[in-house]
N, C-alpha and C positions, 0 to 999 in steps of 0.2 A: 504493500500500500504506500502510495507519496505521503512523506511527511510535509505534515502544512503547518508554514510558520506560523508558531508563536503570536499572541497577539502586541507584546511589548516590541519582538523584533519590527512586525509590520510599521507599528508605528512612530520607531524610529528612522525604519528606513525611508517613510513619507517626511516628516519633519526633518533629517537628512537633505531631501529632494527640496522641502519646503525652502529652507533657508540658504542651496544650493542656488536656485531663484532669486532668490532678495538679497541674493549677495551682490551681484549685480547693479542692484540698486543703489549702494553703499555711494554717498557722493554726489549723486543728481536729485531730481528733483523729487524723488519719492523718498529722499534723504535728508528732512527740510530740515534745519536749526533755526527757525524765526518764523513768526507769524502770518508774514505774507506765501515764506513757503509753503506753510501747514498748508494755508489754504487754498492755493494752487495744487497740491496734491491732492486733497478734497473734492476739487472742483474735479479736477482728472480723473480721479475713481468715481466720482457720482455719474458723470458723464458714458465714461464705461460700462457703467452697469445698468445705465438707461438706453445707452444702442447697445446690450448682449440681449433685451427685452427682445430685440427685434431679430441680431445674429442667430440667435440659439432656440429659437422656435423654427426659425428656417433651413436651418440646418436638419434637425429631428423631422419637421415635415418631407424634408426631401427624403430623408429614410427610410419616413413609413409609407408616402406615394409610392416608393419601389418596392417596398414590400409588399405592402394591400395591393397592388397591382400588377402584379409579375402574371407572365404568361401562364403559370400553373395553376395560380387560384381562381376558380373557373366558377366559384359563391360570388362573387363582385357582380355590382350591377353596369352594367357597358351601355354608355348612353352617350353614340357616336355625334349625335345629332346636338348633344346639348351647348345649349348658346348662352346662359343669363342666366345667374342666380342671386339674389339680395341680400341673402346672407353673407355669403363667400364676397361679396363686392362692400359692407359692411366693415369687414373684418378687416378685407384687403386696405381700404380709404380709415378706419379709424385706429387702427395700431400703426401707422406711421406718423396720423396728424397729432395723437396724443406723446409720443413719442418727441416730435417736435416742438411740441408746448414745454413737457419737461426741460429737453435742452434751452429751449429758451429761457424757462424762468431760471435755469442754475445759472445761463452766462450772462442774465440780465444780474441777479443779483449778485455777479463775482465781479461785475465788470465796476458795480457802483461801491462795493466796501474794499476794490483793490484795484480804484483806481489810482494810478501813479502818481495824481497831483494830490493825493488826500493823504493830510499826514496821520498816523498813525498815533492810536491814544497812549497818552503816555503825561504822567504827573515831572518826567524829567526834560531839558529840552533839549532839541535836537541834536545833532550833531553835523554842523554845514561842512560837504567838502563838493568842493568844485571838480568835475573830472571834465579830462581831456582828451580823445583819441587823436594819437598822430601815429606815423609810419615807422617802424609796426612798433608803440608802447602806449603806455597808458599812465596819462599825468595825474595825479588827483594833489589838489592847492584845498587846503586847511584854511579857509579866510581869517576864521577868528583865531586860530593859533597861531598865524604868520608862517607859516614850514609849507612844502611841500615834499610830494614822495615819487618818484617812478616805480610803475613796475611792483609794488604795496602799497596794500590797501591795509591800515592799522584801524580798530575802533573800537567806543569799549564796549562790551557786550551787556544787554541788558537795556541800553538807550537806542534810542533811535535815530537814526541817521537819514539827512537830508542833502538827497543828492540831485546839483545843478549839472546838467550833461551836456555836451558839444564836440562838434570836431573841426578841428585846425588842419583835416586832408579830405578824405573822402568818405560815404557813408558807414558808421560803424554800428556794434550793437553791444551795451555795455550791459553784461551778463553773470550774474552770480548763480547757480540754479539751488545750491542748497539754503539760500534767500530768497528767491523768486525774481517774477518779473524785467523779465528781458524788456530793454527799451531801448530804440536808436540814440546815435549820437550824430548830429547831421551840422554840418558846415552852414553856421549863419542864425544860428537858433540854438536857445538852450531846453533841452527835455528837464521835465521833473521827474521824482523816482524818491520813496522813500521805504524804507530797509530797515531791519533790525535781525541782531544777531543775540538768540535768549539765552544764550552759555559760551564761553570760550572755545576756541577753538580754531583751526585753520580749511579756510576753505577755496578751493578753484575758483576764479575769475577767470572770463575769456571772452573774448568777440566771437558773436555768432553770424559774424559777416563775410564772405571772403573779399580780401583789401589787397589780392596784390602778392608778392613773391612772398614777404615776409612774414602774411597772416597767421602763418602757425607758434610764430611770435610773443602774438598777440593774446598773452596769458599773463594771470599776474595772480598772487598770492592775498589774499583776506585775513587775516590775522583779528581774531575777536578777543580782547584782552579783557582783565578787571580793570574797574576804573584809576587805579592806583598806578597798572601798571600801564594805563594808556598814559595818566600822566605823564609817568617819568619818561616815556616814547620821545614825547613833545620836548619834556625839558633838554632829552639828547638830544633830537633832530634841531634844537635851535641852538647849541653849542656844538654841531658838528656840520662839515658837507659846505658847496658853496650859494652863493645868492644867486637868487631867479627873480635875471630882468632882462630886459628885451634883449642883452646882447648875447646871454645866456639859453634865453629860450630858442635865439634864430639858429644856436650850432645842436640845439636838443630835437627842434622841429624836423632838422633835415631826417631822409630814414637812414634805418640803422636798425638790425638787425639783432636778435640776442642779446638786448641791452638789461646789464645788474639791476638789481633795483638799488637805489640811491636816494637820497636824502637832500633835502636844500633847507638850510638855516632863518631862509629869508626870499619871501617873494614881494614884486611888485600888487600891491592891491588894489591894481585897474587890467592886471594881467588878463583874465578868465573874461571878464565884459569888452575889453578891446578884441579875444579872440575870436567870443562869440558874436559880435559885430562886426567881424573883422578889418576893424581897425586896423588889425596886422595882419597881411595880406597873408591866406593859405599857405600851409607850407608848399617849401618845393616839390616837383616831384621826381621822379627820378635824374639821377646826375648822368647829363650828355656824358658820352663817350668819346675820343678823339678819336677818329678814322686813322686807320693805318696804313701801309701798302709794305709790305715782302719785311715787314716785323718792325716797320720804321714808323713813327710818327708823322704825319702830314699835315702838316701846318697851313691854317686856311686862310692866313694873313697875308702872304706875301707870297714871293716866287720862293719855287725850291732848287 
């Protein structure tokens, strides 16, 4: 006779399988640390499980049509002729329109408690940082603390954060997923976006844009501190690293590839509003190349 497992083996080897699955998850967006993600992943699963209403009855019908109807079962009633029935036109028209009502009312009401411009409740205030996309890194300017950062994103965890968005090149999408809400960053305009991270920790940032040779770049680190130790962040970054002003930003804007993330002591505080108007004209874009001919240089000044 087969031996049949055990019932503690079964269901470890499903819970095994379970969380062989959700590992996967570990890190995006079904991996939230902060309230805008919970509920993006909320939204996600509600969503899901209101079109499987519609997948998984369709599926199981196609089954049993092939079964109740297979050429051997010869009890079925064969009604070659039939054209209209009300029931079956019922069912077909009201399980997708009800269907679409649900979707609607989740993404009506996910759209108005996470919208990007609505700040989040909170008894402490915000935390402003101004972020930048340029080719390929990602600037974020501290207004009230005077510092900026490349390349990290520092904040304390537990507050919430108020983020002014823009780009000084071409269009980007500045993206945390175990915080939520993707939003562009577009040359000439600043986005809003507000965030909270409700425990320490380090989490992926990245553009969900493609921008160009560099975009795989285009990553940057989130670091969720306690408040103590965001301070002393600040106290570094403003006794270390050098000052960001316009002659500093024009060699940071150009691109550049695999850039540290680094630290600035001190920024201009009309920087982020002149970029976002751009006042200071879009970065470069990529750097001409001299023409050459048989490995020499050819110079387009003069005779050779």
């Amino acid at each position: 006779m087969p031996v049949r497992p055990s019932r503690p083996v079964v269901s470890r080897v499903l819970l095994f399988g379970a969380l062989l699955l959700l590992s996967g998850c570990a890190g995006g967006v079904l991996d939230p640390r902060g309230p805008v993600g919970d509920n993006d992943r909320t939204i996600l699963i509600d969503s899901t499980l209101i079109m499987l209403a519609i997948v998984i009855p369709t599926i199981l019908l196609a089954f049993w049509m092939a079964w109740r109807y297979r050429a051997s079962n010869t009890k079925v009633e064969y009604l070659p002729y039939w054209a209209y029935s009300g029931r079956i036109e019922a069912i077909v028209w009201s399980i997708p329109i009800l269907t679409i009502m649900f979707l609607g009312g989740v993404i009506w009401i996910g759209s108005y408690q996470l919208d990007p411009f609505r700040p989040l409740p909170s008894k402490t205030p915000p935390v402003e940082v101004q972020v930048v996309s340029l080719d390929w890194k990602w600037l974020f300017i501290y207004p009230k603390e005077g510092v900026a950062a490349v390349n990290e994103l520092v904040v304390p965890a537990g507050t919430p954060v108020h983020f002014s968005i823009t780009s000084a090149s071409v269009f980007n999408t500045f993206f945390v997923p175990q915080l939520g809400s993707m939003v562009y960053a577009m040359p000439g305009m600043a986005s809003q976006l507000h965030l909270q991270a409700d425990r320490p920790g380090t989490f992926l940032g990245e553009s969900a844009q493609f921008s160009g040779d560099g975009f795989s770049d285009m990553n940057f680190n989130v670091r969720s501190v306690p408040a103590a130790a965001y301070a002393a962040w600040v106290q570094a970054a403003r006794g270390a690293g050098p000052v960001l002003d316009r002659a500093a930003y024009a060699g940071l804007s150009r691109q550049s590839q695999g850039v540290q993330a680094v630290t600035y002591r001190s920024v201009d505080p009309a920087l982020f509003q002149d970029i976002a108007t751009e006042k200071i004209a879009p970065a470069p874009g990529p750097e001409p190349e001299q023409p050459t001919h048989a490995g020499r240089e050819i110079s387009t000044g003069g005779k050779q």
